[in-house]
Structures are given as C-alpha cells and as structure tokens.
C-alpha atoms as one frame of an Amber mdcrd trajectory, in Angstrom:
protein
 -20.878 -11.306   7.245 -24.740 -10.107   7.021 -25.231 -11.713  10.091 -22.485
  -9.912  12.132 -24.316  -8.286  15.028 -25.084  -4.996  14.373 -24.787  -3.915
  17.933 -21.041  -3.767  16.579 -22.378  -0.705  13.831 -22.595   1.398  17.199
 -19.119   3.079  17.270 -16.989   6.278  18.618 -18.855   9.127  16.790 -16.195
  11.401  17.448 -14.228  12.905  14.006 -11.304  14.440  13.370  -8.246  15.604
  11.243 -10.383  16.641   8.347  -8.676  17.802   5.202  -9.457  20.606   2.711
  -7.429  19.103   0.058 -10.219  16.442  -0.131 -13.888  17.088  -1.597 -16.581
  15.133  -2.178 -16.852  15.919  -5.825 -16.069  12.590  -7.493 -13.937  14.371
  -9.738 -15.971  11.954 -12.975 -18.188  14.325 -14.904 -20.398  12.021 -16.635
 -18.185   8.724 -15.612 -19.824   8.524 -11.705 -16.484   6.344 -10.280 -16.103
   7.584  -6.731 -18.384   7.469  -4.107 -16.730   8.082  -0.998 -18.409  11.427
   0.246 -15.704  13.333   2.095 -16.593  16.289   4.002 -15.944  19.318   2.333
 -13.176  20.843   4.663 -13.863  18.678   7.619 -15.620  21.761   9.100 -18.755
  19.537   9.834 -17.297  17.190  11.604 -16.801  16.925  15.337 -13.542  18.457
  16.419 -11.735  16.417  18.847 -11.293  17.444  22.581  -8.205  19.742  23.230
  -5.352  17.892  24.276  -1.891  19.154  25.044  -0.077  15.846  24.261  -1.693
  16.020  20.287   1.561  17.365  17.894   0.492  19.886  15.686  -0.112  18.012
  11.945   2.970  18.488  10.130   4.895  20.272  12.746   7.779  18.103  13.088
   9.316  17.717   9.842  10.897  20.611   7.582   8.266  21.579   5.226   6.345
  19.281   2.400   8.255  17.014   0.635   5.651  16.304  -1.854   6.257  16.967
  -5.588   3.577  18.705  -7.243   2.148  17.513 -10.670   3.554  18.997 -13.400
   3.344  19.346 -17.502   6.591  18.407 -19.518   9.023  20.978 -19.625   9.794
  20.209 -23.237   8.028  18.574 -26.216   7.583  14.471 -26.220   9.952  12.966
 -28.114   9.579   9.528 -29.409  12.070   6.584 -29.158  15.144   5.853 -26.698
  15.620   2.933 -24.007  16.200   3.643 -20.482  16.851   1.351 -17.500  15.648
   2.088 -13.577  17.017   0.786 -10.898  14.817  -1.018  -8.463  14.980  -1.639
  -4.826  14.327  -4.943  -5.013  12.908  -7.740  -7.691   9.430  -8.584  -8.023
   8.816 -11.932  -7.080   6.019 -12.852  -9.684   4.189 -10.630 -12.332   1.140
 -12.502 -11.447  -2.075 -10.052  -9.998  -3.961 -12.462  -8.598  -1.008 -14.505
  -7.109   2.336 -13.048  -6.526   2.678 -10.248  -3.525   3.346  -6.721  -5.287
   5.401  -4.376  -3.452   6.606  -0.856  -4.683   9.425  -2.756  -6.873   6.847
  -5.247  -8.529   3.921  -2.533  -8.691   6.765   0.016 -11.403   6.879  -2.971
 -13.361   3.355  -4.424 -13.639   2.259  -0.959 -14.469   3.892  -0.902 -17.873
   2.576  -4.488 -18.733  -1.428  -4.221 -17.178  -3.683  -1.475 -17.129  -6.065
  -0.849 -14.670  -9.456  -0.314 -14.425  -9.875   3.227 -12.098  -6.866   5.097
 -11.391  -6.399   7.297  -8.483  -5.794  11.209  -9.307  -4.330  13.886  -7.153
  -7.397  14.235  -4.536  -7.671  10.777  -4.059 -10.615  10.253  -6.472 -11.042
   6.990  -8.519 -11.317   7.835 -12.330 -11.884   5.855 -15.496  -9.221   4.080
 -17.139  -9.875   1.116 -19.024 -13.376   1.412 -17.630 -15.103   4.148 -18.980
 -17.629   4.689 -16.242 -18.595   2.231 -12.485 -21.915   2.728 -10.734 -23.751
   1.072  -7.800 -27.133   0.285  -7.152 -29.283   1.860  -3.916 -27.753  -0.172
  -1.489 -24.407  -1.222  -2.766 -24.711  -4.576  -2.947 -24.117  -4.312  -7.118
 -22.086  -2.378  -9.377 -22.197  -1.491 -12.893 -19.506  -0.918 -14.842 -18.922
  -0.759 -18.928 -15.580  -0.827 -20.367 -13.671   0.901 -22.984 -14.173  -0.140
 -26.592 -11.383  -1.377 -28.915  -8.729  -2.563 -26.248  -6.776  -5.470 -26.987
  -4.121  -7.812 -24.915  -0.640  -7.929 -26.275  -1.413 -11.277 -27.873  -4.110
  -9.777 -29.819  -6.968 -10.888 -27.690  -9.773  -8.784 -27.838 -10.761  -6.961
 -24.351 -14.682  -7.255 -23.548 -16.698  -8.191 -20.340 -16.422 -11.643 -20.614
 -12.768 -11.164 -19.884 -13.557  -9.655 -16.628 -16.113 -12.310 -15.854 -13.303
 -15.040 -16.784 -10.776 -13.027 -14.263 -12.893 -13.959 -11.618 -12.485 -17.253
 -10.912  -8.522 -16.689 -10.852  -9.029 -13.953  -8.407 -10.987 -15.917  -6.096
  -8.471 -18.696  -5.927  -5.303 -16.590  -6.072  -2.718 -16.174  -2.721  -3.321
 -12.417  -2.727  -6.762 -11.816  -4.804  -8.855 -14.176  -2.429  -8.223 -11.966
   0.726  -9.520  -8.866  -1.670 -12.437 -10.787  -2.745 -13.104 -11.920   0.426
 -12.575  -8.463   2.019 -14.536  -6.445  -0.710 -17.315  -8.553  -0.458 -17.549
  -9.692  -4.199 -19.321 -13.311  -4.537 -19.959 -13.016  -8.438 -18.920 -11.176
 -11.620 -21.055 -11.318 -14.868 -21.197 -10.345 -18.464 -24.177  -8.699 -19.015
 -23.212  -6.868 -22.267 -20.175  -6.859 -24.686 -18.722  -4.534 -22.474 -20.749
  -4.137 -19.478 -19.555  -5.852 -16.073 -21.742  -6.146 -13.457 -20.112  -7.510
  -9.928 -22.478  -8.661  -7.179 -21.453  -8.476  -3.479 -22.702 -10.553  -0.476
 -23.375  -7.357   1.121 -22.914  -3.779   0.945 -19.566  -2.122   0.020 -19.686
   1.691  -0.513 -15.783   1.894  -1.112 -16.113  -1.309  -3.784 -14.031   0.584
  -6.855 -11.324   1.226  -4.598 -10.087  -2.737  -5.126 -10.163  -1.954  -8.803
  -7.544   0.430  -8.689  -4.637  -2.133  -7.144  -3.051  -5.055  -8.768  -5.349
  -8.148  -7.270  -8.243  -7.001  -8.778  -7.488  -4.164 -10.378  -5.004  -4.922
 -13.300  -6.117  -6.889 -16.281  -5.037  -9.791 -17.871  -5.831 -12.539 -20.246
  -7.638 -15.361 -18.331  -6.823 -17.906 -21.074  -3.564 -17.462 -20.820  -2.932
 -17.337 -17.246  -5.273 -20.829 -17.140  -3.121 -21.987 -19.806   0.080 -21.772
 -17.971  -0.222 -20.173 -15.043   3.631 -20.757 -13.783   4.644 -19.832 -16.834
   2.474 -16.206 -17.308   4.506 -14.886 -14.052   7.517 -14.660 -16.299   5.196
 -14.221 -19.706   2.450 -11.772 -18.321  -0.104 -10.730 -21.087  -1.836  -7.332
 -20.361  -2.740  -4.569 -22.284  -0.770  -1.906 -21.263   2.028  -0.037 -23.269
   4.781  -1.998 -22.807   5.339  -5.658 -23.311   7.463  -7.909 -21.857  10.169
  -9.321 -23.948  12.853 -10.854 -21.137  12.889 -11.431 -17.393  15.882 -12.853
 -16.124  15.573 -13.320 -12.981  17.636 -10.985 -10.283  19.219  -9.695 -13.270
  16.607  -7.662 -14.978  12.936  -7.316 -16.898  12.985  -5.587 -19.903   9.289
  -4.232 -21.739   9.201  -3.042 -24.963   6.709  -0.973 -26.756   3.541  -2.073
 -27.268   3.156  -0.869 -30.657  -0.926  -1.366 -30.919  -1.379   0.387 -27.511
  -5.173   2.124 -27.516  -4.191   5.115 -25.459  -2.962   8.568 -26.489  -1.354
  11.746 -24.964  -3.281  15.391 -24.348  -2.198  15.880 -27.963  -3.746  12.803
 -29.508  -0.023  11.341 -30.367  -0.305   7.856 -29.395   1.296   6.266 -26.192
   3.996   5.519 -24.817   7.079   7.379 -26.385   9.845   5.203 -25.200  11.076
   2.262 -27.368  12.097   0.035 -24.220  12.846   0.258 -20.349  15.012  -2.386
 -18.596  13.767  -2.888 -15.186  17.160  -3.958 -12.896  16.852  -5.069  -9.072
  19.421  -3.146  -7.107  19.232  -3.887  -3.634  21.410  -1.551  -1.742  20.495
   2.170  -1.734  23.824   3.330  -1.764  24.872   1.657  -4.965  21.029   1.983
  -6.659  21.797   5.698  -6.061  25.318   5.778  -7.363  23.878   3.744 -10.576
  21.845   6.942 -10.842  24.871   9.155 -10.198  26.926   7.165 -12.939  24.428
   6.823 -15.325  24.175   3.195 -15.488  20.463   3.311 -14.846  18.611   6.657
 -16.021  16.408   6.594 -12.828  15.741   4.722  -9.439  13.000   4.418  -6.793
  13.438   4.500  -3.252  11.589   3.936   0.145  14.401   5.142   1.855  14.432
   8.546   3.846  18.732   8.226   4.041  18.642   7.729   0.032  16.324  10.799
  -0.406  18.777  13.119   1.942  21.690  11.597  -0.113  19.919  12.813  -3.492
  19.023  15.812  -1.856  22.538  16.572  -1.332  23.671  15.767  -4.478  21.758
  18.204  -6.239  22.111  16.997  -9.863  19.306  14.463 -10.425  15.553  15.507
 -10.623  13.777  14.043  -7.877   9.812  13.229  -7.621   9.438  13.038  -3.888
   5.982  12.097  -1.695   4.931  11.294   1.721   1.883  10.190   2.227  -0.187
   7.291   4.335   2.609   4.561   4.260   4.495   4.379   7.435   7.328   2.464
   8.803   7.846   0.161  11.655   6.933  -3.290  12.299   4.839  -6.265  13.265
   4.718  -8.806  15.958   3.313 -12.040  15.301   1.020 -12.255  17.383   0.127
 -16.127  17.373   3.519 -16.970  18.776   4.850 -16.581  22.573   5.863 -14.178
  23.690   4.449 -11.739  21.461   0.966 -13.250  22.186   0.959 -11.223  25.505
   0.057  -7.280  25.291   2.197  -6.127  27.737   5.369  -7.393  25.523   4.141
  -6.071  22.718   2.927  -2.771  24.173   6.467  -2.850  26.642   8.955  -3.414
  23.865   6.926  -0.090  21.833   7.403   2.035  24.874  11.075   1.076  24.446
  10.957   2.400  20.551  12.415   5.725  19.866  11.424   6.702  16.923  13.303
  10.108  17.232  16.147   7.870  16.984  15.133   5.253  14.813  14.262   8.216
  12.170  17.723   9.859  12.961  19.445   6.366  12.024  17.170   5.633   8.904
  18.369   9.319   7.869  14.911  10.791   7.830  15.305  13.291  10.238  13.927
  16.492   8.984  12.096  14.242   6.349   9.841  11.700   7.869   7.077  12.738
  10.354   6.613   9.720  13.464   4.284   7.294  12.798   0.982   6.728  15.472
  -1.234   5.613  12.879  -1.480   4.664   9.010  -2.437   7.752   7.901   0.038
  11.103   7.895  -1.093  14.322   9.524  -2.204  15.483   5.730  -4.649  13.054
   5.182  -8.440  13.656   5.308  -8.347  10.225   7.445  -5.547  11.304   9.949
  -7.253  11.109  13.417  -5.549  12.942  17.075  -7.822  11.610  19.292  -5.267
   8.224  17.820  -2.276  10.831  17.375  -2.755  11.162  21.638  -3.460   7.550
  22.271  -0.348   5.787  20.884   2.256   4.575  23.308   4.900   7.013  22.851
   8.442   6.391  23.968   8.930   5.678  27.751  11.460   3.176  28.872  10.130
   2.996  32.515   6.771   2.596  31.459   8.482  -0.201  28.964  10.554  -1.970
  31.671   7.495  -2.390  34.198   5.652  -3.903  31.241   8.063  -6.409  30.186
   8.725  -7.065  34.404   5.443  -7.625  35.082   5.761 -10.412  31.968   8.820
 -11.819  32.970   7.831 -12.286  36.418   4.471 -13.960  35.857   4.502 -17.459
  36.528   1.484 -17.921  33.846   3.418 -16.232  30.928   2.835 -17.315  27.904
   6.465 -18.278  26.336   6.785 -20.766  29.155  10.028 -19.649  30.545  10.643
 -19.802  34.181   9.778 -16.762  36.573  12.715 -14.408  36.091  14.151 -15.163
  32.164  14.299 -12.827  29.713  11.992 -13.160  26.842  13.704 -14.000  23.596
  13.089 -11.880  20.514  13.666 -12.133  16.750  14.027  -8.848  14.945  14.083
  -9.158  11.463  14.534  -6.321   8.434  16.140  -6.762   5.030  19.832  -5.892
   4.745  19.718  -2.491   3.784  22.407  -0.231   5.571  20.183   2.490   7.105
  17.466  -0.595   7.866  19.940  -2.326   9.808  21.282   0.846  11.987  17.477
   1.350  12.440  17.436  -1.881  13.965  19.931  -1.508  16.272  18.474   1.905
  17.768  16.045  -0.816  18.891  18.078  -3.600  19.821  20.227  -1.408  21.700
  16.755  -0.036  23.774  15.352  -3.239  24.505  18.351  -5.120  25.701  19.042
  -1.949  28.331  16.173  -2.885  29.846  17.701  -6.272  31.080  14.557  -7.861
  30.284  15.054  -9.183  26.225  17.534 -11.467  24.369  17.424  -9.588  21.243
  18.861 -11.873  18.139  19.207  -9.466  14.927  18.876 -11.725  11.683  18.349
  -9.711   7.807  16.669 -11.731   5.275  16.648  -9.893   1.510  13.428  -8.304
   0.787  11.656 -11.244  -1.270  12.638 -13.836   1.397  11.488 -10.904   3.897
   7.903 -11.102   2.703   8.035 -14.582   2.130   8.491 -15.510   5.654   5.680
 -13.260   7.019   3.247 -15.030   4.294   4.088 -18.264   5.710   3.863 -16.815
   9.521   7.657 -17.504  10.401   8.178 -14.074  11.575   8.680 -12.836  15.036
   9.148  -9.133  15.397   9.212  -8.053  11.807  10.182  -4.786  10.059   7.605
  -3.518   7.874   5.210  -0.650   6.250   1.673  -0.552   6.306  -1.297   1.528
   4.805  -0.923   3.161   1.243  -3.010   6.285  -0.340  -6.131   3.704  -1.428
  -9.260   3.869   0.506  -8.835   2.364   3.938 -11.007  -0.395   3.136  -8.507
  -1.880   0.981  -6.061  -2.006   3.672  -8.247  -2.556   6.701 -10.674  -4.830
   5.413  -7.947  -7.693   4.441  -6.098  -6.687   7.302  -8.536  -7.413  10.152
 -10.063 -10.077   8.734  -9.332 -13.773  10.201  -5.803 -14.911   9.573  -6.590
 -18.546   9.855  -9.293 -21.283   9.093  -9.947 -21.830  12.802  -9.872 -18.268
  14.389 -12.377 -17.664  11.495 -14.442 -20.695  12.785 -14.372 -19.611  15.895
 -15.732 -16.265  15.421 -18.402 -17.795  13.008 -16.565 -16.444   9.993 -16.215
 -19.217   8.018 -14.697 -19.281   4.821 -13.201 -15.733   5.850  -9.319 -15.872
   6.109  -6.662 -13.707   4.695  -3.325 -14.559   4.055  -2.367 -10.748   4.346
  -3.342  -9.772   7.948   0.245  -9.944   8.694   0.495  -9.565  12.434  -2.180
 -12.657  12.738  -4.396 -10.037  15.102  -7.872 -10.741  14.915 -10.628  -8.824
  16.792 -14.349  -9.254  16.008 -15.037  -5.801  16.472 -12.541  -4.229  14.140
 -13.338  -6.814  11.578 -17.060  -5.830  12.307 -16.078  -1.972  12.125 -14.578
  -2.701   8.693 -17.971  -3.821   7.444 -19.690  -0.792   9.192 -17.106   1.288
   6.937 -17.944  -0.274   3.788 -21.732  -0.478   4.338 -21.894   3.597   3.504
 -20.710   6.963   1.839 -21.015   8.365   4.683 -17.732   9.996   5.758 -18.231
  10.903   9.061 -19.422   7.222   9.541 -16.369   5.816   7.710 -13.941   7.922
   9.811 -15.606   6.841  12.742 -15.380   2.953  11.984 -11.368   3.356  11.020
 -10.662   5.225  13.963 -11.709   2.625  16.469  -9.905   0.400  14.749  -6.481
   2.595  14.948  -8.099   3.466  18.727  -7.850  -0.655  19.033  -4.090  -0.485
  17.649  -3.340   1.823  19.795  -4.031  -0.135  23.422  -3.350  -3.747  22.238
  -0.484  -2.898  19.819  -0.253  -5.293  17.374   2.168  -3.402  15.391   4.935
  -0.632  16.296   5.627   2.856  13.928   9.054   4.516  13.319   7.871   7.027
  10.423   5.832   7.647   7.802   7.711   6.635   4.482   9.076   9.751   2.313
   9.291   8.326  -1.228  11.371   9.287  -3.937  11.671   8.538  -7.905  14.772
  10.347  -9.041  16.051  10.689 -12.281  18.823  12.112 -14.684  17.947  15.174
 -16.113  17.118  14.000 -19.590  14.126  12.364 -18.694  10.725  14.095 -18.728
   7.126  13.699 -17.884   7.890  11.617 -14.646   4.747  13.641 -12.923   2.516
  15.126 -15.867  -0.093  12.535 -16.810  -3.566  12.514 -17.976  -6.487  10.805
 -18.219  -7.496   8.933 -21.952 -10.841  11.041 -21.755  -9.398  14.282 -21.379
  -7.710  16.276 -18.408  -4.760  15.862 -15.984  -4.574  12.964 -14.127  -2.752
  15.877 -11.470  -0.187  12.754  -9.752   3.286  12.450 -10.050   4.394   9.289
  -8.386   3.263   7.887  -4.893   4.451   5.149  -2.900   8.002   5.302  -5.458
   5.618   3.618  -7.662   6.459   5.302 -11.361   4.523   6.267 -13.776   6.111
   5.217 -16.895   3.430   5.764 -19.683   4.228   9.365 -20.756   8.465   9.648
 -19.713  10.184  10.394 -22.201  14.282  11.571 -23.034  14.220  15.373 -23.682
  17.193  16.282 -26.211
C-alpha cells in the first residue's frame, strides 16, 4: 500500500453536508482517544453547487426518531433476570472469527468489553483503555490499559494479552480484513500495560477498529488457542456478564459477573441484573407480541413495520435511532449478468424506494437511501444525494434493452432473452413484501426473470461470505468512522484481483458486492493517511460519487432502529463512562446497552 501512486491522493475537493452536532473536540480530557478533526459546523467547508434535484436533509420523513440519552428515572435496583428477544441468533461469539450482526453484537457486549467506546458525538473514549495516542505521522499508536481487570476465568488483563490477540486477529475470517484494512502489521508489549500497535503506513482514523468486535472486544488468547471451536459457545471476556448456557436457536443466557471492575456514577458496582436470557425470535410480529405478552421483557428490531407497530401500541418504552445504516442490497458483481453496469444501474432505476419503504412500513419513518450516511451526519454529502440513480423505469428499460440486445453480453444468452435474476432476503414478512415491490418493477419491464428465494438470516450472510449470492438484500455503513466500513469494503475481494492490481496479500472476505476499483481502494488510504476532515470527506465522497455511476449496490432506506421494552425496565439509554461523565448514547444500530438496565419496582 505505500507504493500506491499518489497521483490517486488528488481527489474532488468539493465538501459538503457538514454537521453542527459534530466538533472536533475529542471529547478525552487528559485520555487523547479521537483524532478525527471535524469541522466545527461545517461552515469552512466548501458548500456544494445549488441544485434543484438535492432533497432538503431530513425533509422527507416526520420528524427525528432518535431517542435522546437519558438518566434513570428511578433508583438502580439490584437483582432480577430478564430475557430479550432477538431478531435473529448469533452465529458464533467468536471476535476475530464469527460475522457479528446487530443480534450477535447485544450479546457479545455483555460477555467482552471493549477498548474505546463511541459517545453521543461520535467521539472514541476510554474504556478498558485508559488513554490511545499516535505518533507524528500515524504510523504508531500508544495506548496503556486499565489496571486491575481480569477475564472471567480469573486471568489477569495486561498488554501482553493484547499482544497475544494479535496473531488470532490476523488469521481470523472477519479480523484479517480489519487488520488488513487498518493497516496494523504488529502489536507489542512494551509495558505491563502499555500496547503499542505499529502500522505499515499511516492511519489517522486507527482507534476507530478498536471500538467494534474484530479488534475491538477482548478476550483471553489462551483460551481461544486452546479450543478455539469450543470458545464460540464458551467465550471468556471480561465484561459483566458471563456466559453460563448457549443452546443453540433456543437461547444464551449470561449471568453476573460477580468480580466485574466497573462501577456506576455512584460508585455501586456493575451490572445490577442477576441474569439475561438472550432468545432468537425471528419474525417481528411474534418478537413484538413476546414483548406485548411479557414473555421476553424487551426486543430489538431493524424493522421500520415493527417500530410503527410499537408505535401504535403505545404501552412499551421504546429507544428508537436512525442513523448511517441503510437498507437495500447488493449485486454480485463477479457473476453474469450483474457483471455489466447497465444491469445493475437498469434494474436500480426500476427500484422505488417510495414503495419499497411503504411495504417495509417505514413510511413516515425511514428517509431514502443515496448513500451510507443519513442527511444528519457530518459525512452526508448532496453533491452524492443528486448523483444517485433515482427511480425511472424508462431510463431502466433502455438500460436493461440495450443489455439484452447486445450480442457481446456478458451472461451469454442469445440476443433477445431476458436476463435471469436471483433476489434473495430473509423471510421476514415486511422483507418479503419489500421484495416484491421490486420483483413486481423489474418483471414489467419484460426484460428480467425474477426468481424470489428467502434464506433465514444466518444462512443469509452465510451465502454472501461464500459469494453464492446474486442480487442480495442487505444494509451497509454503521455510525463508526467510515474507514471501518470503507476500507474493508473496497479492498480486493479475491487473491487474484488483488494480484492483479499489485495488492498482494490484500483481500477481504467482507467487500460483499466483490467490486473492486483501484481508485476507491486508493481513496480509502488517502482518508486514513490524515485528520484532516475536509480531506477525509473528500476521499469518501468519491468513493460514494463512484457508487453512484457504476452501482454496485442499490438503497431502499436508511434503517430506523428500535430497542423496546416493558415498562419496568430502566437505564436502557443513561450510561457513563468508568472515569467519570455520561457516556450521552442510548442504543444505536438496536444494539443494547445492557450494563446499567435494571427492573424499577
């Protein structure tokens, strides 16, 4: 990667979509964790040109559905079990290995701690590392660890364990695309409790990976060498619950970790409850009517139909959030026909999203999707907002005609045929009427065999690790720093398209269309090579700019997410940091925070 050309550094300097809920203060007092320099109020960057086709940000849903943070209502209580309901199970407990969703990520985060957590402005803050600093260029960072933290087996905490980590990382399914992608070659002990990480090159964004499970959630190395089938059904972290039972498809259950090293504003050690039985509940209909019932005491949900539902209820507390996940899906982009642009851009001219957000029962909730960041964020760019291919089924039909009738095209189909088209999406109700808003569209044109198939969600994922997808339901982007995302995601997604671009070595498992371009990869580098946030928007844009003309993925809209509870339970979105102060986050992506819920009386 230091010998990309740097010609490539030379990008769009045009910015836009600038934020005032984001700062540049890294939010760390004396603990200097984040070092992405946003601009103040996005006043000094470059406004893009006017353009009547840009939507106003935030104009075309009903308000904000985000929750705000908030303090208990009531005094903690201690003791009580509670079970949550879970839109799907978690196929392995395993950071380094096993693909964590929303579902696996409410688990994990009562068994491992992290190292940063993310507050309310986006800012990286010290968790189990007390403070994280690079050098002048980047290229190392510094970090020193809390004293007196120990695994659930007893195993003291200290940098060695980091160091030990590494290895695992580097070799794991997941964790090798974020080492790759973060540009960490080595990891060393150079005190009891000081970690020092050394990249091949510059990474300005670096702690970002240190606040998601690959890298960012520790566990015993001994143990996971020791039996590393085993750990994804024994995990051994240090956070405040421990795992006493997974049966699989059934449920997880975590138990108080007794010995845990963190405490509450008050000093009262954490966490409160005794227990909490995790249960996979597939459909959103009956997750919510577990809610209802009070067979679970609280559920999370991806699902825009689920949150109108509880919305119309009106008797459970909900914890709602939309921020830069967004629906839609992927083509694979290695297999005919969807190797072509003008299928892929054709068949997203023929996308509605109007009506595929009206079907998913997000109308009035969700915003459309033209990029992976929502309108709110501080990365949200309209120059991209104007570019994507918005619906136009003529535009769409002359497109696909223009494929059909080529005697060169690609599927291999005589002049004339239809193309043939998987499109896949778990089995969820709303999902699958999504779906068909789509079928529906491209089969008017007279142009595409559309076959519908519904895997569940872990055999959903499964098949787009192992490339046997076609057109693909999915959601993209999260409320990380883009590098996380866009680094893994435009890197090479095989041995020989890396070779070929003299990347070797470079492949991740988790650029899920298969699109590769040497400039976005190269832009991704650009973006990680400074603090600079003008330069960082810049770099990200071209690459949604990129999205945008060759289309290697389609939006419906962004994701409204939901934790909703019975009313007993409290402290769902008051947290705080174990050096003092509010953390200021309730829950985002449904992901729960677990540590501090407790039952009021």
């Amino acid at each position: 990667m230091l010998a990309l050309p740097m010609a490539f550094g030379l990008l769009a300097a045009a910015c836009g979509g600038g934020s005032d809920s984001d700062s540049g203060d890294n939010g760390g007092g004396d603990a200097p964790v984040a070092t992405e320099a946003a601009a103040d109020d996005g006043g000094d960057a470059a406004e893009p040109a006017a353009n009547d086709d840009v939507a106003e940000a935030g104009s075309q849903a009903e308000g904000d559905v985000d929750t705000e943070a908030a303090e208990a209502a009531t005094s903690a209580i201690y003791g009580g079990d509670i079970a949550v309901g879970l839109e799907a199970e978690a196929v392995g407990l395993r950071p380094w290995e096993d693909t964590c969703a929303s579902p696996c990520y409410n688990i994990m985060v009562t068994i491992y701690d992290k190292l940063l957590e993310k507050d309310a402005e986006g800012q990286l803050q010290p968790w189990l590392a007390e403070s994280i600093s690079p050098n002048d260029d980047f290229t190392a960072w510094t970090m020193t660890l809390r004293p007196d933290i120990t695994f659930h087996n007893g195993v003291e905490l200290t940098a060695q364990t980091i160091a030990d980590m590494f290895p695992i990382q580097a070799a794991g399914t997941v964790a090798a695309g974020q080492v790759s992608a973060s540009n960490l070659t080595g990891v060393e002990a150079t005190g009891d409790l000081e970690v020092t990480y050394t990249l091949s090159s510059a990474n300005a964004a670096f702690p970002a990976y240190l606040e998601r499970a690959p890298m960012g959630m520790v566990f015993d190395p001994a143990a996971a060498v020791a039996d590393p089938d085993g750990y994804s059904t024994a995990p051994v972290g240090t956070g405040p619950f421990v795992i006493e039972s997974r049966d699989l498809d059934n449920e997880t259950k975590v138990v108080r970790n007794d010995n845990y090293w963190n405490s509450d504003a008050d000093g009262n050690q954490l966490p409160y409850l005794d227990s909490i039985s995790f249960r996979p509940i597939p459909d959103e209909g009956t997750r919510l009517d577990a809610v209802l019932s009070g067979t679970v005491d609280a559920m999370q949900s991806l699902r825009q139909g689920t949150i109108r539902d509880a919305r119309a209820d009106g008797t459970l507390s909900l914890y709602e959030q939309q921020g830069n996940n967004v629906g839609g899906g992927m083509f694979n982009v290695l297999l005919a026909p969807y190797d072509d642009v003008r299928v892929r851009k054709g068949l997203t001219h023929l996308n509605s999203q109007d009506n595929v957000i009206e079907a998913l029962g997000g109308t009035g909730i969700s915003l459309p999707g033209t990029q992976f960041f929502s309108p709110d964020s501080v990365w949200y760019s309209e120059k991209v907002a104007a570019a994507w291919p918005q619906f136009d089924f003529e535009a769409g039909v002359a497109l696909l005609t223009e494929y059909v009738n080529d005697a060169a095209r690609s599927d291999g189909k005589a002049v004339g045929d239809k193309i043939d088209v998987e499109l896949s999406c778990p089995p969820d109700p709303t999902l699958i009427a999504a779906m068909q808003v789509i079928e529906q569209v491209w089969s008017q044109s007279e142009l595409v065999n559309v076959s519908l198939t519904q895997f569940d969600q872990q055999t959903h994922i499964n098949k787009a690790i192992g490339d046997e997808h076609q057109a693909h339901c999915w959601r993209f982007s999260d409320d990380n720093d883009p590098s996380t995302t866009f680094g893994s995601g435009n890197a090479p997604p095989t041995a020989e398209i890396a070779a070929a671009n003299g990347l070797d070595g470079i492949v991740s498992p988790i650029n899920w269309p298969n699109y590769f371009k040497l400039e976005n990869f190269a832009a991704t580098q650009v973006a990680i090579g400074t603090d600079d946030f003008d330069t960082r928007f810049a770099a990200y844009e071209s690459i949604m700019m990129d999205y945008a003309e060759n289309v290697p993925l389609w939006y419906s809209g962004h994701t409204a997410t939901m934790i909703a509870t019975n009313s007993k339970l409290d402290g769902v979105v008051g947290w705080h940091l174990p050096q003092g102060g509010d953390l200021g986050v309730g829950q985002q992506g449904a992901e729960g925070r677990w540590l501090e819920v407790f039952i009021s009386e």
